[in-house]
Every structure is written in C-alpha cells, then in structure tokens.
LOTOR-578865 format. One record per residue (C-alpha): residue number from 1; x, y, z. Coordinates in Angstrom, 2 decimals, decimal comma, m for minus. Layout:
REM residues N
   k       X       Y       Z
 NUM       X       Y       Z
...
REM end
This chain:
REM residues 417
   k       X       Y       Z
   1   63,54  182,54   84,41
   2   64,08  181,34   80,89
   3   67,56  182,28   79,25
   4   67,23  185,61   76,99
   5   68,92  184,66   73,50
   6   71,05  187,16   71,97
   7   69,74  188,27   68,76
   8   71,33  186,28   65,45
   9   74,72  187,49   64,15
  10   73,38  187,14   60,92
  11   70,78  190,32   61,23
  12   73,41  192,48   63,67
  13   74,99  195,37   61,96
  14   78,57  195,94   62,20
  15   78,36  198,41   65,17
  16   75,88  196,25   66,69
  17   78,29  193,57   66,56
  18   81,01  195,70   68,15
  19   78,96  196,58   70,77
  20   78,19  193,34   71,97
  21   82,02  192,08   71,74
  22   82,70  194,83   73,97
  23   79,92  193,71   76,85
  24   81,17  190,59   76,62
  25   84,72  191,04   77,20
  26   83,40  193,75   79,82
  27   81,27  191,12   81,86
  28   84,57  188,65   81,72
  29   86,76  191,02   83,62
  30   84,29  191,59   86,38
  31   83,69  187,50   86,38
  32   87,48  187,23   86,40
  33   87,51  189,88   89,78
  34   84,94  188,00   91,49
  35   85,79  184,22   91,28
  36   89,17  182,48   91,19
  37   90,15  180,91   88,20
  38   93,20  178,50   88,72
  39   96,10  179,52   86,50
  40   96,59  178,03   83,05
  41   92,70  177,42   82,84
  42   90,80  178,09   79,72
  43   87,48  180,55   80,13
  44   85,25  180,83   77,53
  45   81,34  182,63   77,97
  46   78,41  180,82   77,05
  47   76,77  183,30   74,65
  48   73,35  181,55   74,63
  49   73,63  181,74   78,89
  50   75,66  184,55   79,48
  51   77,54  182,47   81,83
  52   81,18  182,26   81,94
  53   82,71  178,94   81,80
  54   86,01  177,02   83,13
  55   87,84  174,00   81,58
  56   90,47  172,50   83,62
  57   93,34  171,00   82,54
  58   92,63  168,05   84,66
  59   89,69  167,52   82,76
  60   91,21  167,98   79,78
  61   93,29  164,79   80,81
  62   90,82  162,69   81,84
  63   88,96  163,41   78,69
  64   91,98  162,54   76,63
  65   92,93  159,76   78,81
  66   89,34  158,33   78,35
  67   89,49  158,32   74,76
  68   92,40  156,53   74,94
  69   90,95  153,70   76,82
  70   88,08  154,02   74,62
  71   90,49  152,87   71,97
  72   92,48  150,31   73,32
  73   95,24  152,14   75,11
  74   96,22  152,35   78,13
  75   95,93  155,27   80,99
  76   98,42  157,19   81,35
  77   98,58  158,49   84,66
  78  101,82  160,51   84,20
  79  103,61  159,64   81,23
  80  106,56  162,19   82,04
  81  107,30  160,70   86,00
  82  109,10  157,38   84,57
  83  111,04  157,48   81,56
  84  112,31  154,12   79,98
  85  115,58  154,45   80,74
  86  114,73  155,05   84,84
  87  113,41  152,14   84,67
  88  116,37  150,57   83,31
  89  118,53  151,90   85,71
  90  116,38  151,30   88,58
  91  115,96  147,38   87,59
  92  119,80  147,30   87,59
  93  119,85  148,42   90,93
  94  117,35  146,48   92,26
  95  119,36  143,11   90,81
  96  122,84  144,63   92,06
  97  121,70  145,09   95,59
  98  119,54  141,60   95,40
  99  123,20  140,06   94,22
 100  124,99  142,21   96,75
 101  122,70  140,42   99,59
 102  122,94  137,04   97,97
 103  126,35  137,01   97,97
 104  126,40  138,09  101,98
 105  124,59  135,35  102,76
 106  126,48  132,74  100,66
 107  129,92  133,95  102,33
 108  127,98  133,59  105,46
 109  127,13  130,46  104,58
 110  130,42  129,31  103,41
 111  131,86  130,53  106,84
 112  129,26  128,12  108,77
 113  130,56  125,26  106,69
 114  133,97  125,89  107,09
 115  133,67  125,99  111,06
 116  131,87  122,18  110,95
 117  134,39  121,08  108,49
 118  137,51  120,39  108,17
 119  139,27  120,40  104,20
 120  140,17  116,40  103,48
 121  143,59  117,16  102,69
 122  144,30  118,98  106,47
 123  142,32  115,51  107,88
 124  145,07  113,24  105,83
 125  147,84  115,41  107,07
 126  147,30  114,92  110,36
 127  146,49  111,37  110,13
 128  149,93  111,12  108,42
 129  151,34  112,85  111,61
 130  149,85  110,46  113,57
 131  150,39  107,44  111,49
 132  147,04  106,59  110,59
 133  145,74  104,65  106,97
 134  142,57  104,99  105,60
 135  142,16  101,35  104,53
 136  139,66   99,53  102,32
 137  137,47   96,75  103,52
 138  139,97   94,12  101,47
 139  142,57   95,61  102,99
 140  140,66   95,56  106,68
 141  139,87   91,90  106,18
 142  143,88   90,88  104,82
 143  144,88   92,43  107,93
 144  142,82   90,91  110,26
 145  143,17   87,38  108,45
 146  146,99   87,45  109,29
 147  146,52   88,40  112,68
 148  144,25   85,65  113,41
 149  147,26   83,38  111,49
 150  150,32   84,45  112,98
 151  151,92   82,61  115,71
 152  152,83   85,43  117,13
 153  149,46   86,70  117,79
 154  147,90   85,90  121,39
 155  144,60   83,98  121,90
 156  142,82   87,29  122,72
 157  143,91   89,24  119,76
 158  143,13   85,60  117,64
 159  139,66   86,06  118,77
 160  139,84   89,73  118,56
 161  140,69   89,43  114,97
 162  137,71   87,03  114,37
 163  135,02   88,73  116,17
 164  136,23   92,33  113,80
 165  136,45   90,03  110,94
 166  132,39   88,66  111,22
 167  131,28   92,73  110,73
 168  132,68   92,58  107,55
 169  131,74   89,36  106,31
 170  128,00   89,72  106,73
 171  127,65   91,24  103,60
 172  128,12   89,57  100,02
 173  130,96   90,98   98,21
 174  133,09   91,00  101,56
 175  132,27   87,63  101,51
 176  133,64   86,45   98,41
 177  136,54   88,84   98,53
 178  137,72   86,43  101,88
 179  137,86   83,96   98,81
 180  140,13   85,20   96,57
 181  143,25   85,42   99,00
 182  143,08   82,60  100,42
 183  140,74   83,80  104,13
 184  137,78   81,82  104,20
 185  139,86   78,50  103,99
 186  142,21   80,17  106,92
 187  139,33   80,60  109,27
 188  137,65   76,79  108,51
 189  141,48   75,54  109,32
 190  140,31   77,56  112,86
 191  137,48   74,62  113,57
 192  140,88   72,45  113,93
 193  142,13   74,11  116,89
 194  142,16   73,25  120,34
 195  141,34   76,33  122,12
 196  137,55   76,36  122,39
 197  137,14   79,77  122,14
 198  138,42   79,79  118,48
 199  136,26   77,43  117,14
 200  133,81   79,56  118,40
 201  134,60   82,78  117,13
 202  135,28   81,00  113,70
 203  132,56   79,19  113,58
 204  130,94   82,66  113,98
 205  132,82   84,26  110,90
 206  131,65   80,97  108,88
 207  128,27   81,18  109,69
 208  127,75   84,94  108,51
 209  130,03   84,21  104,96
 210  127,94   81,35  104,55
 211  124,62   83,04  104,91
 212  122,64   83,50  101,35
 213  125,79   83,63   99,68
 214  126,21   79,86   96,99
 215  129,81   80,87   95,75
 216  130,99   81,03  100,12
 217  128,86   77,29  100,46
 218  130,06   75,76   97,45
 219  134,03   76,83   98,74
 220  133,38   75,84  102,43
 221  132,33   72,37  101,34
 222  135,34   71,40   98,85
 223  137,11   73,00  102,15
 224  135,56   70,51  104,48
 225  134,12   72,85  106,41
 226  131,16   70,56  107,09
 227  132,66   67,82  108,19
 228  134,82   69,97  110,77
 229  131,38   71,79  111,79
 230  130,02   67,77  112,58
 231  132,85   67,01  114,28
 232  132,99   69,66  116,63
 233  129,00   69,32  117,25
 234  129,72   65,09  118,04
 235  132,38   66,10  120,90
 236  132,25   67,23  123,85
 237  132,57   71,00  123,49
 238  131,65   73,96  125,59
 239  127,89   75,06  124,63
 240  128,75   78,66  123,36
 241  131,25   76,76  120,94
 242  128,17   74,38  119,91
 243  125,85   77,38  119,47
 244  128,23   78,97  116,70
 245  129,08   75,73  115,03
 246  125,28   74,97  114,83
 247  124,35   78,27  113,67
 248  127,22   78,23  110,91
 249  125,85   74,64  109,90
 250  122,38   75,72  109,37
 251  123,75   78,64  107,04
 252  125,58   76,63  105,20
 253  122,99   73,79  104,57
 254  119,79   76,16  103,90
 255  118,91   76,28   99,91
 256  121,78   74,76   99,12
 257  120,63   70,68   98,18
 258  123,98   69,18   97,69
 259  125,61   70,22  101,30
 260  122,25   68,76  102,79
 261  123,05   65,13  100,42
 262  126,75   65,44  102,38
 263  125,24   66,17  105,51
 264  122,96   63,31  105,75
 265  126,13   61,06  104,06
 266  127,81   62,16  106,94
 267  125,55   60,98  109,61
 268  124,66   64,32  110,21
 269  120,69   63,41  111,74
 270  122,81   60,98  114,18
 271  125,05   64,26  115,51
 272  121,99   66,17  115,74
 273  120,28   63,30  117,60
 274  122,97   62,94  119,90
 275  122,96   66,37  120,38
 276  119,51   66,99  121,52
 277  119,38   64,33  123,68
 278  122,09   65,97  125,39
 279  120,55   66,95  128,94
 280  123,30   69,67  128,86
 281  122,41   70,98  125,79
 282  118,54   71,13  125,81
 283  119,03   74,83  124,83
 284  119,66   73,60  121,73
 285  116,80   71,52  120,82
 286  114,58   74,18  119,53
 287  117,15   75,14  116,55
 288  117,58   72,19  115,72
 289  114,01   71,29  115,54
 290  113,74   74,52  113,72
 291  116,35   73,55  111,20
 292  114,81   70,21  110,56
 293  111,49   71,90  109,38
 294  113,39   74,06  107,33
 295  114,97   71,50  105,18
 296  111,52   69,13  105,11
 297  109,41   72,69  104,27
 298  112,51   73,43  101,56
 299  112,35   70,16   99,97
 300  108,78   70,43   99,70
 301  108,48   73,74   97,89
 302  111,01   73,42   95,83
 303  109,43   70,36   94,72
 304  105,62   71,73   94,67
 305  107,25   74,80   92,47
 306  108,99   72,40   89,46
 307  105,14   70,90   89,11
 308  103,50   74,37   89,06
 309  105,56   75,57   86,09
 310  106,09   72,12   84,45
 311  109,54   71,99   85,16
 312  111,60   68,83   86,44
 313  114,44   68,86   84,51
 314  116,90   71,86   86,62
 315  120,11   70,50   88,08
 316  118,77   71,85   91,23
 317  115,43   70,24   91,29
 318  117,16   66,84   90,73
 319  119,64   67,70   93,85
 320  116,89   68,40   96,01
 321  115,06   64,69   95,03
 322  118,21   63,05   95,79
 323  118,21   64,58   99,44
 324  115,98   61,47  101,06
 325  115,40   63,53  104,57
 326  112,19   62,22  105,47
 327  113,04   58,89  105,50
 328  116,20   59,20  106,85
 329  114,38   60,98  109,84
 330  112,04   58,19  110,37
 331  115,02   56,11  110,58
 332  116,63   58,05  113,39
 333  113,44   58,27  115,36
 334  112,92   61,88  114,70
 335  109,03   61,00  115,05
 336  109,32   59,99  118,85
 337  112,09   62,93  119,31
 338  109,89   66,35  118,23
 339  106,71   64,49  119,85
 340  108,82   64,60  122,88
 341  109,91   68,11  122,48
 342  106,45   69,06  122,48
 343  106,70   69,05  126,66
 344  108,59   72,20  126,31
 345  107,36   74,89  128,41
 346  108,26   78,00  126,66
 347  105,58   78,85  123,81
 348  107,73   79,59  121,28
 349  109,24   76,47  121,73
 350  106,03   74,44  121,23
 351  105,51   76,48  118,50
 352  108,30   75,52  116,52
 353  107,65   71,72  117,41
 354  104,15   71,94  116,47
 355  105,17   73,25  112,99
 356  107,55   70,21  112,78
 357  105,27   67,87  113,65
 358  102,85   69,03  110,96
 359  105,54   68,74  108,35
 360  106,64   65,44  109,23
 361  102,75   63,98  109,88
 362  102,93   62,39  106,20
 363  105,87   60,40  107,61
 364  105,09   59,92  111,00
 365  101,44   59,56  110,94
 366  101,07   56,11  112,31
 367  104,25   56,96  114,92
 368  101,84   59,77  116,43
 369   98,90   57,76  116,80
 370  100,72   55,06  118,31
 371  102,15   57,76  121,25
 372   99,69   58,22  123,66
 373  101,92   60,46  125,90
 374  101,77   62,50  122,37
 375   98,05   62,65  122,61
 376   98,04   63,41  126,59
 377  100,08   66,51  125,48
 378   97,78   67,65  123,06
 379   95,20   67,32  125,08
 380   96,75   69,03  128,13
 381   98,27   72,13  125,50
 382   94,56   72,23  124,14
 383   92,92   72,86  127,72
 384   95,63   75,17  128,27
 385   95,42   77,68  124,98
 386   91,35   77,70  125,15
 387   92,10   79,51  128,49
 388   94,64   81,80  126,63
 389   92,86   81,91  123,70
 390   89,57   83,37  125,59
 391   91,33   85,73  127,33
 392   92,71   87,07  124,36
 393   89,46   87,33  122,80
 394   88,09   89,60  126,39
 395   91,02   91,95  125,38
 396   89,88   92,59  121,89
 397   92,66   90,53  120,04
 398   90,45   88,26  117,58
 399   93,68   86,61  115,81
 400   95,77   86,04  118,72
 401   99,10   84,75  119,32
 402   97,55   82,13  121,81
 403   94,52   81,91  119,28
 404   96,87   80,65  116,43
 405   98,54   78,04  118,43
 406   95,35   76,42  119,39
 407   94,56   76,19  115,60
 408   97,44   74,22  114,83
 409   96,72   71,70  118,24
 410   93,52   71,41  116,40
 411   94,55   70,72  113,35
 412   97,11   68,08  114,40
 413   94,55   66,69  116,67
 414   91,93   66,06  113,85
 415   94,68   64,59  111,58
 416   95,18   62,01  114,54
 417   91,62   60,95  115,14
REM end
C-alpha cells in the first residue's frame, strides 16, 4: 500500500498545523509504550512514512569513525580506555619487571660461576701456603738446565730433567731462549758423557731445538754438535742412543746447506755406511736411506727453483752447489747399498728405497744395470704388486697404495732397459 503524504506545510493553516504536531507527538508516545528504545537513543518520525525512527549511538560512532578513515585517520575504537600517560606508566613497568627478571638471572648466573671458580688471588694464596711458583717457560727451562748440570743431581733426575726439557723445546721461541743463557751448549756438552742413557736423552732435546729452527743449527754447529752426533753414531753405542743421535742429525742437516758441506767434510756418508751395514742396526737403514733422499731431492729443488726465477746469485744457492753429495755417494758405494736395501720385506721400507733409487738413477744408472740381483728384485717385487695391485682394484680402490708402488717398479724398470 503506497505511503499517504501529508499535505504541504506551505498550504496548512495555522490550526491545521497545530493539529498535526499534536498527532504526531500523540503517535510517539504510544510507539514509545510499545517498543523499547535503549536509553540515550535519538527518535525522530518519518513524516513522509509515519514511521518512527531510532539512531543509535553506536551508529553514530561508526559513522564518525568511518569518516575518519575516509580521511586518513585512524579508528578509534575507544579513545577514552588508554590515555597517554597509562601508557607511559605501563611501559615503565613492563621494563622494571623485565630488569627485575634480568637481574635474577644474572645473580643466578654469577652464583653458577662462582661455584666452578675459584678468585685467582684465593688460588695464589694457597699455593703460597703450600709453596708453590707459577713459573714461566724461561724460568721452567733454567731450572731444568741446572738440574741436568749439577753434580749433585742423580742419573735419573739427569734424564728426568732432559726428557721435561724436550716438551719445551719443540717449539721456536723456547728454542732460542735455551740460547741466550747458555742451555743449548750445556745439553751438546751431554753427547760427551759416558752414561749412554744421556746421550740419548740429549740427543733427544737436540734433535727437537734443531728442528726448522736456522738460529738453533747455526749455534749447534760453531758448538760442535755435529761432530759429537758422528762420533757417537761411529761407536759402538746402544741402539736407542743411535736412534736419537740419528734423528737429531737429520734435524740439524735438513735445509740447512752448510752443516751438510761439514757433514760430508767429516766423513759423514762413511759413518752412515758403517752404520747400515751394521747387522745390529738394520733398524736403522730405512732413515737413513730416507735421509739420503732428502738431501739429493733438497739439492735438487733448490737448484731447479734459482733457474725458474732467474736467480743464481743467493748465498744459499751457492752453499747448496758446493754440497757435492751425489758424487760423494757414488764414491761410497751408495749405488750397490740402497739396491741392496731393496730386499727389505716391509713395504714401506721398499718404498722409501725405491724413491732413493729414482733420485740417485742419474748417478747410478750404469751401477743398476750392471746388478743383476737388482733386476731379479724388480722383477720378483713386480710379480708380487700386480697380485696386490689387482686385488686392490676387486675392492674398488683404483689409486691404490699397492697400485702406486708398482708404478714406480715400472718406472725404474723402463729406465733400466
């Protein structure tokens, strides 16, 4: 049914106009008496409808709170909850009890510490009490050098002293601090003495200063501690002491040209001859076969590196041309010796003669050819790697141990032909 309009306000009398107001507010009570209107709402009737109508105030919020979106701002959902200053206040508390927690658990911490540790200065009280000194390595290696020197001292606490002594030694600086008061000297005097197991012991100290270190060498030799080492190597000694003395001579003549010029001087490829022929010290045929292709694969490089870079004018390059091993080992019969030493059975051992061998074919080429129970061993160490080799190869290892020593019988074996 189609809406009846109320006749315009602009034809109604006054009393006309009167009248209506009065049905109006009439029909608003009875509207007001027959449906709930939440409190604080605004009514208002529709005079085109005749219907009354409602605005809420929630509406009335949204509506504002959409225009203000509308415009950039943004909602406010309840602007009068939060104030600035709650939020203030409530950040501060926040941080206090964030600080209040931190600082539980760093006490707690601390407390942990405190039970695993112990404060330095109750530690050097009580090693005060108990007449203990923290000491320095220089003051470590003093003491022990004076041990080993007094007369005083027994033979176990001489060798005592020298076995503590080669810890500290093995590195650099500890090294060259045994220099400046007077120790390394004190323990090559010890290659003098008659009580084997103090040659051995400092031949053991000697051998670990000596190692990489040019400043120990070049001392040892003006202290004549190669000519002691030779001696002791040329008598008849108790193996142990020979292993030490030859492990302290190979320290001291590795990359260092000048000792190896004394050594040969000295008839050093005679002692070592001697030596390995030796049937009591055949244990010690291997490093010295081993230290022979050291100083031949030395010379070599050192040699190979001055004509890369155009250089054959350094003090050491000289030093290292006046060392004349090669032919001093074809002298001695080194040839026949390492072709000998290839009837080894252990394979390390043939693998460190077969690696001298190739470094001294320039020089003994005509020697090997010439030794047919040289040839009868290649041939017999050939037959025997193949088999290696091929099992090797069934296991999935295509570069073998067993696989590389064949190579080099190979190698040496077509060199020969």
């Amino acid at each position: 049914m189609a809406p009846q309009h109320l006749p315009s306000t602009r034809m109604a009398s006054p009393g006309m106009l009167l009248g209506l107001l009065l049905t109006s507010c009439l029909t608003l009570c009875l509207s007001c008496q027959n449906s709930a209107v939440p409190a604080g709402s605004h009514v208002r009737m529709n005079l085109q409808t005749g219907v009354n109508e409602v605005k809420l105030q929630q509406e009335d919020k949204f509506q504002n709170n959409l225009k203000g979106f509308k415009r950039g701002r943004r909602l406010d959902i309840n602007a009068n909850t939060y104030t600035s200053q709650d939020l203030k206040s409530a950040l501060a508390k926040f941080k206090e009890g964030t600080e209040m927690e931190n600082s539980k658990d760093e006490l707690a911490r601390q407390a942990t510490v405190k039970q695993l540790f112990r404060p330095i200065e109750e530690l050097k009280k009580e090693f005060d009490e108990l007449n203990v000194v923290l000491e320095t390595d220089m003051q470590i290696m003093v003491r022990l050098i004076n041990k080993f020197n007094s007369s005083s001292s027994s033979l176990e606490e001489k060798v005592a002293a020298l076995f503590d002594l080669e810890y500290y030694v093995h590195q650099m600086d500890n090294a060259q601090d045994l220099l400046s008061f007077g120790g390394l000297q004190v323990v090559i005097n010890g290659l003098n003495s008659t009580e084997p197991l103090v040659k051995e012991y400092a031949a053991f100290v000697l051998g670990a200063a000596f190692s990489s270190n040019p400043k120990v060498q070049v001392e040892a030799i003006e202290g004549g501690a190669l000519q002691k080492l030779l001696v002791i190597l040329a008598t008849n000694q108790p193996l142990p002491a020979k292993k030490k003395v030859l492990f302290a001579l190979c320290s001291l003549l590795r990359h260092f040209p000048y000792a190896q010029q004394q050594f040969l001087k000295l008839g050093g490829l005679q002692v070592l001859r001697s030596l390995v022929q030796e049937k009591s010290a055949k244990v010690l045929a291997v490093r010295v076969v081993t230290l022979l292709y050291d100083l031949v694969t030395e010379k070599m490089f050192a040699e190979e590196e001055a004509e890369l870079t155009q250089d054959s004018s350094p003090e050491k390059l000289q030093q290292y041309r006046q060392v004349q091993l090669l032919p001093g080992l074809q002298e001695q019969g080194w040839c026949e010796i390492t072709a000998q030493l290839l009837a080894l059975p252990e394979h390390d051992a043939r693998e460190k003669v077969l690696q001298t061998l190739g470094a001294l074919l320039t020089t003994c080429r005509d020697r090997y050819r010439q030794d047919l129970q040289l040839s009868r061993t290649l041939g017999r160490l050939q037959a025997e790697y193949q088999a290696l080799a091929s099992l090797e190869l069934q296991e999935g290892e295509d570069d073998g141990y067993f696989r590389e020593l064949l190579a080099s019988i190979n190698s040496l074996m077509k060199e020969l032909r």
